[in-house]
C-alpha positions as CSV (number, residue, x, y, z in Angstrom):
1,X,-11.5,-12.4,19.6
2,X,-10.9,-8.7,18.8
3,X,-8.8,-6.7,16.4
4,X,-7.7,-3.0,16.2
5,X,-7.2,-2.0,13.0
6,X,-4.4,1.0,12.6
7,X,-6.3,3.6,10.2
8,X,-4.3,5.0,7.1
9,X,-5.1,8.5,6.7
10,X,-4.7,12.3,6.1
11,X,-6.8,13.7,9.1
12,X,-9.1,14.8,6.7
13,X,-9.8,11.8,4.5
14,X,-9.3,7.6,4.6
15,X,-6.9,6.2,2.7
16,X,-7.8,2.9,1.2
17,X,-5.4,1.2,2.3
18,X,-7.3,1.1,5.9
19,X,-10.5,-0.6,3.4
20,X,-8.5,-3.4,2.5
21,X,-7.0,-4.1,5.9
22,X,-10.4,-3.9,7.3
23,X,-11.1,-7.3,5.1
24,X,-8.0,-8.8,6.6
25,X,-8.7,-8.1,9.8
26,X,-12.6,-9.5,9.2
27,X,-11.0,-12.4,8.0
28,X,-9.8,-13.2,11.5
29,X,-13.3,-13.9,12.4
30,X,-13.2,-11.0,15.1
31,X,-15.0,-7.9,16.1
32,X,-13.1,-5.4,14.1
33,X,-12.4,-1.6,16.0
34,X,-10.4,1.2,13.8
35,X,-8.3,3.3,15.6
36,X,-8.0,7.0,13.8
37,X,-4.8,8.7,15.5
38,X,-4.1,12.5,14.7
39,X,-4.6,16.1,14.9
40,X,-8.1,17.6,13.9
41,X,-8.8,14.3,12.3
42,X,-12.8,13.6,13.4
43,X,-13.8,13.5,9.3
44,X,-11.2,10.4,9.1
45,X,-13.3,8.9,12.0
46,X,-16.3,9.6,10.4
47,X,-15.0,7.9,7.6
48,X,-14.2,5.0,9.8
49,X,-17.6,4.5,11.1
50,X,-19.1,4.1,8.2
51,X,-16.6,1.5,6.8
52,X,-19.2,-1.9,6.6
53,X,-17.9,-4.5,9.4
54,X,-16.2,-2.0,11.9
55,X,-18.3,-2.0,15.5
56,X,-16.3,1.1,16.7
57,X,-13.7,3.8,16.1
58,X,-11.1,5.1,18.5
59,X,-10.0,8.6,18.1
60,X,-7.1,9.8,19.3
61,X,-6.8,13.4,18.4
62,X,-3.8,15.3,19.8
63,X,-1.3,17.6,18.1
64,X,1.5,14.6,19.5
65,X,-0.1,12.2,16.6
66,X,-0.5,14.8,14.0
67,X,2.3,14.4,11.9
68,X,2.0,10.3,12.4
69,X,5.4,10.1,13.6
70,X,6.3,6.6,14.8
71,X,7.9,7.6,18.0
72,X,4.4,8.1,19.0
73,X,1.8,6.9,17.5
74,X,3.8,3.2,18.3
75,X,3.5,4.0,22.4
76,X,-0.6,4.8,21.5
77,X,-0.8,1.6,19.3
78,X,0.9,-0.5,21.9
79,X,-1.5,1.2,24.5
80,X,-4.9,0.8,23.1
81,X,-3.8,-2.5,21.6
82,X,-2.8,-4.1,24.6
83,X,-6.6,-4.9,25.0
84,X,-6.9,-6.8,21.7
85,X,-6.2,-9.8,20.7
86,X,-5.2,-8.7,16.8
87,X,-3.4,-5.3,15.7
88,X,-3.5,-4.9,11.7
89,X,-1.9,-2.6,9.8
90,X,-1.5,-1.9,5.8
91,X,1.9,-2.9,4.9
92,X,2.4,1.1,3.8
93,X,5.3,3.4,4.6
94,X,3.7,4.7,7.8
95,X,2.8,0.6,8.6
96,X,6.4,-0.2,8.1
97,X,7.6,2.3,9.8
98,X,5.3,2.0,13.3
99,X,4.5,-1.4,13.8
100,X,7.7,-3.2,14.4
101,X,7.9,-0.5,17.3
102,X,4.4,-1.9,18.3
103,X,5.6,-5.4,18.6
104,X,8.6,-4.8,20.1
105,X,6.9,-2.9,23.2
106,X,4.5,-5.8,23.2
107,X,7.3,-7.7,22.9
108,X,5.6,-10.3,20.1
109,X,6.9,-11.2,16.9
110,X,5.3,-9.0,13.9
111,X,3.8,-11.0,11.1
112,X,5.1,-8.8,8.2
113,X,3.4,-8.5,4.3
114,X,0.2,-10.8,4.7
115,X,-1.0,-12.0,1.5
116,X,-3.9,-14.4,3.3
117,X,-5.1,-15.6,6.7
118,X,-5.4,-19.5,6.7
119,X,-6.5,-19.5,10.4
120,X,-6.4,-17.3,13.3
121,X,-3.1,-17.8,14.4
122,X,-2.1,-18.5,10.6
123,X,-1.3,-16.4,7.7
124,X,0.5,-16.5,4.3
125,X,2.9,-14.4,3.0
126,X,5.8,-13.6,0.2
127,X,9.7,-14.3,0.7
128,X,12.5,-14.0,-2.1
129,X,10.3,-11.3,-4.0
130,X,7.3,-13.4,-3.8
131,X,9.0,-16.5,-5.7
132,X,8.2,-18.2,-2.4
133,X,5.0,-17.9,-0.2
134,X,6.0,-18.5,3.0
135,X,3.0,-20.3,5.7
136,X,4.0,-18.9,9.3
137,X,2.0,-19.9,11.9
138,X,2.4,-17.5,15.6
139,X,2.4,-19.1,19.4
140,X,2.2,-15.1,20.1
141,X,-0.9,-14.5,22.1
142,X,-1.3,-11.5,20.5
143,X,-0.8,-10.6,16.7
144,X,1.1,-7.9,15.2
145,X,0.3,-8.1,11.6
146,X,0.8,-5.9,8.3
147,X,-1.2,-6.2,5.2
148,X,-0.2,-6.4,1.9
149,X,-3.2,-4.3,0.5
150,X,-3.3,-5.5,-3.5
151,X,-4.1,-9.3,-1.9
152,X,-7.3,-8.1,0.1
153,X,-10.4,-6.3,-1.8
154,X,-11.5,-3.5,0.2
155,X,-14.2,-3.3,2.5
156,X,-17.1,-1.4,1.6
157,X,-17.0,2.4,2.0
158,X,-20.7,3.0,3.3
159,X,-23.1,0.8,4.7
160,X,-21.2,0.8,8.7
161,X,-22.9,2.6,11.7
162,X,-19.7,2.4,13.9
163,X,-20.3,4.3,17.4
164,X,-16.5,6.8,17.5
165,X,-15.2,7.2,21.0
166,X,-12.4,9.1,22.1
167,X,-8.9,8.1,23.5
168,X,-7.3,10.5,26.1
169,X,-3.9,8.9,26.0
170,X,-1.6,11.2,25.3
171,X,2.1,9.7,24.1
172,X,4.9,12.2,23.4
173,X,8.2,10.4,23.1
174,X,10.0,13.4,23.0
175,X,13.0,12.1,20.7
176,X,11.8,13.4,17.4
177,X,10.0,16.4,16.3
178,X,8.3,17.0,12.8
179,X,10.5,19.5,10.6
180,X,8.3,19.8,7.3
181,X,7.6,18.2,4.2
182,X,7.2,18.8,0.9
183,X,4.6,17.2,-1.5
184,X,4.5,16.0,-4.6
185,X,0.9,17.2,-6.3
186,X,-0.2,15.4,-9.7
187,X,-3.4,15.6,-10.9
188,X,-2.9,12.0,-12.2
189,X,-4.6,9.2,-9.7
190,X,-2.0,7.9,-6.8
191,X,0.2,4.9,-8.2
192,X,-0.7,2.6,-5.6
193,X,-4.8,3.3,-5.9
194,X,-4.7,4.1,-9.9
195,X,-7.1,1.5,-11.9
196,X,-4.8,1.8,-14.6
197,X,-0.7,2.3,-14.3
198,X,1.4,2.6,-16.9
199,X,5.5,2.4,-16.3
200,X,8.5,3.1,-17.9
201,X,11.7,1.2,-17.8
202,X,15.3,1.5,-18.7
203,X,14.6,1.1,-22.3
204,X,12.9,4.7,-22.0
205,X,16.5,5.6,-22.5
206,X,16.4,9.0,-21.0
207,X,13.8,11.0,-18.6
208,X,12.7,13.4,-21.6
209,X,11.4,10.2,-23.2
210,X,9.0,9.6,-20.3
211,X,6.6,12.1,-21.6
212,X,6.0,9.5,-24.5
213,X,3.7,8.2,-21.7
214,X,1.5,11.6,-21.0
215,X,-0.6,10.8,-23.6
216,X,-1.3,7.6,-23.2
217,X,-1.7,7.7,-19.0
218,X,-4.0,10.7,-19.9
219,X,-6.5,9.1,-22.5
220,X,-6.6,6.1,-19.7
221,X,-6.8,8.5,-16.6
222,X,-3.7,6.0,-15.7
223,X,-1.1,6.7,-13.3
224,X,2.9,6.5,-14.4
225,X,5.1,4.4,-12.5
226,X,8.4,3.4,-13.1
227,X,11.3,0.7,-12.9
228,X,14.3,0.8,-10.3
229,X,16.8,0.4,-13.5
230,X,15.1,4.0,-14.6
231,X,15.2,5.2,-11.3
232,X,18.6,4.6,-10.2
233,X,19.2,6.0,-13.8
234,X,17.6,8.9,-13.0
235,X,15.0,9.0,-15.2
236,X,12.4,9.7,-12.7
237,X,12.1,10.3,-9.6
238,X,11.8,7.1,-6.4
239,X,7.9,8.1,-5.9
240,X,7.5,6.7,-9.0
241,X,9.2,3.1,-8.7
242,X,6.8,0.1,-8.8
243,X,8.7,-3.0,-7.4
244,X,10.1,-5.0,-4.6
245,X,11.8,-1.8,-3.2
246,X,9.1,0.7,-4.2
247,X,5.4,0.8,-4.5
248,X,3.4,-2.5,-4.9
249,X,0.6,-2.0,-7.3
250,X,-2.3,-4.7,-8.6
251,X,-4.1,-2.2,-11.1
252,X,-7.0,-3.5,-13.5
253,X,-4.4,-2.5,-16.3
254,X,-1.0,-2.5,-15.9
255,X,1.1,-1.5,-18.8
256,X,4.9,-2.0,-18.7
257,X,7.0,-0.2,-21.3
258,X,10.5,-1.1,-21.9
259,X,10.6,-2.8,-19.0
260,X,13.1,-6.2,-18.9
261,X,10.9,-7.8,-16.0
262,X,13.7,-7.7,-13.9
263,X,12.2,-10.2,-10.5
264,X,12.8,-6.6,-8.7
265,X,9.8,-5.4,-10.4
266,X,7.7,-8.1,-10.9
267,X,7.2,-8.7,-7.3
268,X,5.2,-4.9,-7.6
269,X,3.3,-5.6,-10.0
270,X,2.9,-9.0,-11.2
271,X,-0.5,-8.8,-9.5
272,X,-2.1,-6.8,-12.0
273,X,-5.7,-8.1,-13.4
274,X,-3.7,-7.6,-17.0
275,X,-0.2,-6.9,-18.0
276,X,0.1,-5.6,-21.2
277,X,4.4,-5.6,-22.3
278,X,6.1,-3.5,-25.1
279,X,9.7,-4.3,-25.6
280,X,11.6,-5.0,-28.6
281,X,13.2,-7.9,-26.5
282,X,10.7,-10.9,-27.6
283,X,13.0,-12.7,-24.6
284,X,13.1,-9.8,-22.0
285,X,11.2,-11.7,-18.8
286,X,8.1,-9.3,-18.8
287,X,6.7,-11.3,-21.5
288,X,6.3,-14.5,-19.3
289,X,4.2,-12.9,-16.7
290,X,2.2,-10.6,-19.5
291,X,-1.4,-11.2,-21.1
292,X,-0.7,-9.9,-23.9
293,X,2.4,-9.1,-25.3
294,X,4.1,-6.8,-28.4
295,X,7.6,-6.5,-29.7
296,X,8.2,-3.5,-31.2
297,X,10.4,-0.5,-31.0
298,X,8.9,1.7,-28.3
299,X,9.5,4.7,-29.6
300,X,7.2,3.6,-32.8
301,X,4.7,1.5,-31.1
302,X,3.6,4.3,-28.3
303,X,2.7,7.4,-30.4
304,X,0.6,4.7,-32.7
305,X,-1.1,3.1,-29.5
306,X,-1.5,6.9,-28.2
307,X,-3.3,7.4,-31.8
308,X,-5.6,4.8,-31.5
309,X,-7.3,4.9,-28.1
């Protein structure tokens, strides 16, 4: 059996994401291949190569893919994939958004959000905001699958000696075109790779009040996330939401401040190696899926934790 696994990147770097999907897609018990699709992206493929367990690394490299949009990079997937018996993905925004394309020109059911693979043809994976873990076994002969990143550790960084071949195939769709973008540049960690996360809810009461959490997020070198509730509020803006709808995290230290526990937000987070809760609600939900747990004002208890770490 083979697998092609669909790298996450920049063209200049490897996200992790593609690290953890890499374990998945050992877990199949195949010979795992990377494919790298872009524009002046060979340092992502040299990153690929020397991932530990990949035997080789596709490179696509054409101003068509540069911009990852799904129109095309879906046609290239289904392309190269067609000659594999597994294509896996991290269940990211740019996962999301390509591989249901990929299945349906393969025309195979995708196996969406894996948290586990119980066999080669079956996998485990999270329904009703992960209340339920769903067992689906595929007849498909071949397997469209995303990974949910926070259940696999990732692969190794060095140690790999993939050999990096190029791909020719050229697929322009021609029924979207890349406009521009704009983004957002923190010097804090990215939410979904951060070791610690610290996140605000609706009891922040206002988005002025989210500052409260500079101090602690910087003593921690922690990344801030957020509720929905404070983000539909306002507050903050959606990049920051850590829940069913937004970013799933599953930090070392996960710090959730005035934050219910609505089931929106635990299935985000409720991962975490330890959830530490502040809310002045000894019933709010948070404190059932917490470690350790204090009820206090906010307001008062984070300038005093801020003091004494």
């Amino acid at each position: 059996m083979s697998t092609l696994v669909i790298a996450e990147h920049d063209n200049g770097s490897l996200k992790g994401a593609t690290l953890n999907a890499v374990t998945a897609a050992q877990a199949l018990g195949a010979d795992v291949d990377v494919l790298v699709a872009g524009a002046d992206c060979g340092a992502a493929a040299e990153a690929a190569a020397k991932v530990a367990g990949v035997s080789r690394v596709l490179v696509a490299d054409n101003a068509a893919y540069g911009h990852q949009l799904a129109e095309n990079v879906s046609l290239l997937i289904a392309d190269v994939g067609a000659a594999y018996d597994n294509i896996v993905a991290p269940a990211t925004s740019n996962g999301k958004n390509t591989m249901p394309r990929v299945a349906a020109l393969l025309d195979v059911a995708q196996i969406s959000d894996i948290i586990s693979v119980e066999a080669a043809d079956t996998f485990k994976r999270p329904v009703y905001a992960g209340n339920v873990i769903a067992t689906v076994k595929s007849s498909d002969s071949k397997k469209v699958v995303t990974v949910r990143t926070t259940a696999f550790d990732a692969a190794a960084a060095e140690g790999g000696s993939a050999t990096v071949e190029a791909v020719d195939a050229v697929h322009d769709a021609g029924i979207s075109a890349f406009v521009s973008e704009e983004v957002a540049e923190s010097d804090r960690p990215e939410l979904t790779a951060a070791p610690v996360v610290v996140s605000g809810g609706r009891g922040m009461q206002n988005g002025e009040n989210f500052k409260l959490l500079d101090g602690i997020a910087d003593k921690l070198g922690a990344a801030i996330g957020a509720s929905r509730a404070a983000v539909d509020a306002g507050f903050v803006p959606n990049d920051m939401q850590v829940g069913q709808t937004g970013k799933i995290v599953a930090p070392d230290l996960y710090i959730a401040v005035g934050i219910s526990g609505a089931i929106q937000h635990l299935a985000g987070m409720k991962d975490s190696k330890v959830i530490v809760a502040i809310n002045k609600d000894e019933d709010a939900p948070i404190f059932q899926v917490a470690d350790y747990g204090l009820v206090a004002d906010l307001f008062e208890a984070l300038p005093e934790l801020e003091a004494k770490i």
